[in-house]
N, C-alpha and C positions, 0 to 999 in steps of 0.2 A: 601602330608605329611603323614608319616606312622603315624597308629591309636596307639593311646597309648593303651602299657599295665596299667589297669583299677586293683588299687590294695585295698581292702577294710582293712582298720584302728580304731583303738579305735578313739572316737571323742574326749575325755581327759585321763589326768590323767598319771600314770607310764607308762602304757603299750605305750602310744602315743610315752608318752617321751622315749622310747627305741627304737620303729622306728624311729624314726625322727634322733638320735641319730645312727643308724646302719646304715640309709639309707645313711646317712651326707656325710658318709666316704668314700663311691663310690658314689658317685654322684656329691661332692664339691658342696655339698648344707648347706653348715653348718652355714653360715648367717641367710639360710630360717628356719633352724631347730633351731635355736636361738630365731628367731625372733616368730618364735609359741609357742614354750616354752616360754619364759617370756610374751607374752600374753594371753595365759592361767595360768600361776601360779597367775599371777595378778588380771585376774579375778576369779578365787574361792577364791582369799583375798576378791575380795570385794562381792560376793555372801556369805560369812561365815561373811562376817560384820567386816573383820579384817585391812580393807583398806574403806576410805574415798573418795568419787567422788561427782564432781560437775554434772557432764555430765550424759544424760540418757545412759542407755543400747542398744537404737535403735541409739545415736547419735556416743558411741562408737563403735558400729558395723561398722556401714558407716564408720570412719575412720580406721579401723582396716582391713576392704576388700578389694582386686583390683579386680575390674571385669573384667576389659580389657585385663588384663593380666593374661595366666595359668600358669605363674612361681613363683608369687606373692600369697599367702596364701590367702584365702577365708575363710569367720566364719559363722555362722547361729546360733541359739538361740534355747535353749532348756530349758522346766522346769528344775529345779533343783528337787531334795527330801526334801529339806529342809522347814520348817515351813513357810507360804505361797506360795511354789509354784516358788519361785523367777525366773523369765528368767536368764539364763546363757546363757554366749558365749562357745562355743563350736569350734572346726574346723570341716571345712566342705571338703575341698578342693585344691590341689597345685600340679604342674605337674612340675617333675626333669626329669634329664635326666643322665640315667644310660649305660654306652659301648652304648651310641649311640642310646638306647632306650627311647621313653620318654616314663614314669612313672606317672600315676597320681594319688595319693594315693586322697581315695574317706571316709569321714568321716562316721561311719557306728556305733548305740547303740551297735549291735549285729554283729560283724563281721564274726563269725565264722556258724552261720546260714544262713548269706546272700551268704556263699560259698555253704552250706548245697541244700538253695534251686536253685544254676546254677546262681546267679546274678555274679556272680567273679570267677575268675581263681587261682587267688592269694587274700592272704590276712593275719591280721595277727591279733591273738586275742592269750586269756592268758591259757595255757594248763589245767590249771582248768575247762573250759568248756567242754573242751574234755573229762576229768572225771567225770563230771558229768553227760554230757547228752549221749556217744555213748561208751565210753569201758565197755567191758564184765565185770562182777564181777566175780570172781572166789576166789576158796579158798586159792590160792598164793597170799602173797600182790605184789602188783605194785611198783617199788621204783625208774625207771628213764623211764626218756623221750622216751630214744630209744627204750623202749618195747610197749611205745604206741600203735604204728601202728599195732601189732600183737592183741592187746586187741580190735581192733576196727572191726566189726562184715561189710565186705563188700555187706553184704543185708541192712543194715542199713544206709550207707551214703559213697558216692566218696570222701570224703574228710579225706583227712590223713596230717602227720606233718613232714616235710620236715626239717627245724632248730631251734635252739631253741636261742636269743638273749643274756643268757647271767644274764640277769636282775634277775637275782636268787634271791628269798627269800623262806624260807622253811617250809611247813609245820612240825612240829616239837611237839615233845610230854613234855608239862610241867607236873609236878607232886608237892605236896608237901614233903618235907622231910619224915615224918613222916608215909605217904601212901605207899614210897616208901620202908623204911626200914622194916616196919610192914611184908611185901610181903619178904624179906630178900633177896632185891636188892639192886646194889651198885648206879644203873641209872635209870629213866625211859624211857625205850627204847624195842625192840618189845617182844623181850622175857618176859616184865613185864605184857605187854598188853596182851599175850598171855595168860596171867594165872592171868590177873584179873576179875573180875565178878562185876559188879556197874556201877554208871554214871559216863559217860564221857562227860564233856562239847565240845562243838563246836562251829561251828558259824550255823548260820540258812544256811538253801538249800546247806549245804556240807554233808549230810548224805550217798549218794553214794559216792561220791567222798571220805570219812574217809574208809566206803567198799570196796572200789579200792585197797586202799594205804595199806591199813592195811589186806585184804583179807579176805575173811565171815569165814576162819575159826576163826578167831581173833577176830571177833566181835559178835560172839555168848555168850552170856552171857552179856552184854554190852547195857546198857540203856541212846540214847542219850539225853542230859538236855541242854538247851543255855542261855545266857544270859540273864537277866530279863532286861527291857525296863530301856534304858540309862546308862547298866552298861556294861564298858568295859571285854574284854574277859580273863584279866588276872584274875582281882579280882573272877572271877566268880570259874574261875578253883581253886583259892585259895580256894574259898567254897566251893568247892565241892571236890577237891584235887587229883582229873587228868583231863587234856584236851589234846586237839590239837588244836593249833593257827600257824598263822603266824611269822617267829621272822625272822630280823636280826642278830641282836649280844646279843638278850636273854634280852640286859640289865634292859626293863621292868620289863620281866620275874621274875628276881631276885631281882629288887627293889619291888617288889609283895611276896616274899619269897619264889617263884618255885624253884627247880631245875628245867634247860634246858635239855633237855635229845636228844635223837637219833631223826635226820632228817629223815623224810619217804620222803618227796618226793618235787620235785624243784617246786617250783610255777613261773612259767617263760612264757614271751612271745615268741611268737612260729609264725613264716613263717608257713602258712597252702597254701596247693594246692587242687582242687577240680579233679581230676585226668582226669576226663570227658572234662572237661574244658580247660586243659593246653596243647593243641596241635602244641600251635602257636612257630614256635621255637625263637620268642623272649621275651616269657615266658622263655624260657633256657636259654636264656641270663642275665636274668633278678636275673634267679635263681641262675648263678655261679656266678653273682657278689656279689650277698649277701652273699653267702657261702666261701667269699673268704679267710676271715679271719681265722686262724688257731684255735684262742681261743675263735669259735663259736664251739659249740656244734653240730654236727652234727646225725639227725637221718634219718637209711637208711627206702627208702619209699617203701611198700610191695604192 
């Protein structure tokens, strides 16, 4: 039996749900990717306390696992963050089968460092790590995917970004009214940033990653502030009356009284290859069938 391609995964959360969801499609795995999505949304209901069970956490595990079987989704149990510590399920483990290859997405905290240190070939984590821990700063901002691989320093790591999923949500600049017209702007968006001087809220450990996006020369004069403990990140920017957060469609944003202003950059899960790694050519198999889709994003690999 040929060895499977071994592809390292978020263990929850959106990012999972976007592979699972990408991979469905060329694989006619969409039962399996079902069947883990609603077994993990279910359990961070009941790890958040918003869902009621009679059953332990060790007794759902057991029936939620197949061992005998690698086509059949596998879970393992990890602390949560939350106030005591709670065990969570997680996914661990499930092997598809893509043009003929089988595929075994491998459940991983840190996806994109387990490529980092040579454990995977392939893998797939959210382009935010990649701004933060390996592209150059420079004083051009950064604003898409495709320019990544050029920002990534190849003394520093074989791993580069190959496509992006799709799963877009954006970093994006709020402001308040008031901050904005003061400055005699119509938006908050780079040219505001460029010529404002003050705090700018964020979120915690994005401070490279806002230098990225936004470029050092833009962030000279600029003193980052975050949210105080248990407050969300709109109210904060409200206090403080500019940030950069995450949005979908702003609508917080604006139930806060921000104005929405200009997207810097896609926050997306991203296909990563370890370049040293991916020699096998059903690794390339693996890769054009992911890449098949038109209304994937594509970025070329340096």
């Amino acid at each position: 039996m040929t060895a499977p391609v071994r592809i390292a995964v978020p263990r929850k959360g959106r990012p999972l749900e976007a592979v699972l969801d990408r991979l469905a499609t060329v694989s006619g795995g969409e039962t399996v990717a079902d069947d883990v999505i609603s077994t993990l949304r279910y359990e961070k209901a009941v790890t958040k306390g918003e869902q009621s069970v009679e059953t332990t956490v060790y007794e759902r595990l057991a029936r939620y696992s197949n061992l005998e079987d690698p086509s059949q989704p596998e879970y393992t149990l990890l602390r949560d963050d939350r106030d005591g510590k709670p065990r969570r399920i997680v996914f661990d483990s499930v092997t598809l089968d893509i043009e003929g290859v089988p595929v075994e997405l491998v459940g991983r905290e840190e996806p994109f460092r387990a490529l980092r240190t040579h454990s995977f070939a392939l893998g797939f984590d959210s382009a935010d790590l990649v701004l933060e821990e390996v592209v150059s700063l420079e004083p051009e901002p950064l604003s898409a995917l495709a320019d990544l691989n050029d920002r990534i320093d190849p003394h520093d790591t074989d791993v580069r970004v190959v496509t992006g999923l799709g799963d877009t949500v954006h970093h994006t600049v709020l402001a308040k009214p008031s901050v904005v017209q003061e400055a005699g702007h119509d938006a908050p968006d780079r040219s505001f940033i460029a010529e404002y001087e003050g705090p700018l809220v964020i979120s915690p450990r994005y401070e490279r990653l806002v230098e990225a996006v936004l470029g050092t020369d833009a962030t000279r004069g600029l003193t980052f502030e975050y949210p105080a403990p248990d407050e969300q990140e709109e109210p904060a920017i409200a206090r403080t009356g500019i940030g950069i957060y995450l949005t979908v469609t702003g609508g917080t944003a604006r139930d806060t009284g921000l104005l929405v202003g200009e997207e810097l950059f896609p926050s997306e899960t991203v296909l990563l290859e370890n370049e040293n790694e991916a020699d096998d050519p059903d690794i390339e198999t693996v890769k054009s069938a992911i890449q098949l889709d038109e209304t994937v994003s594509t970025v070329p690999v340096v």
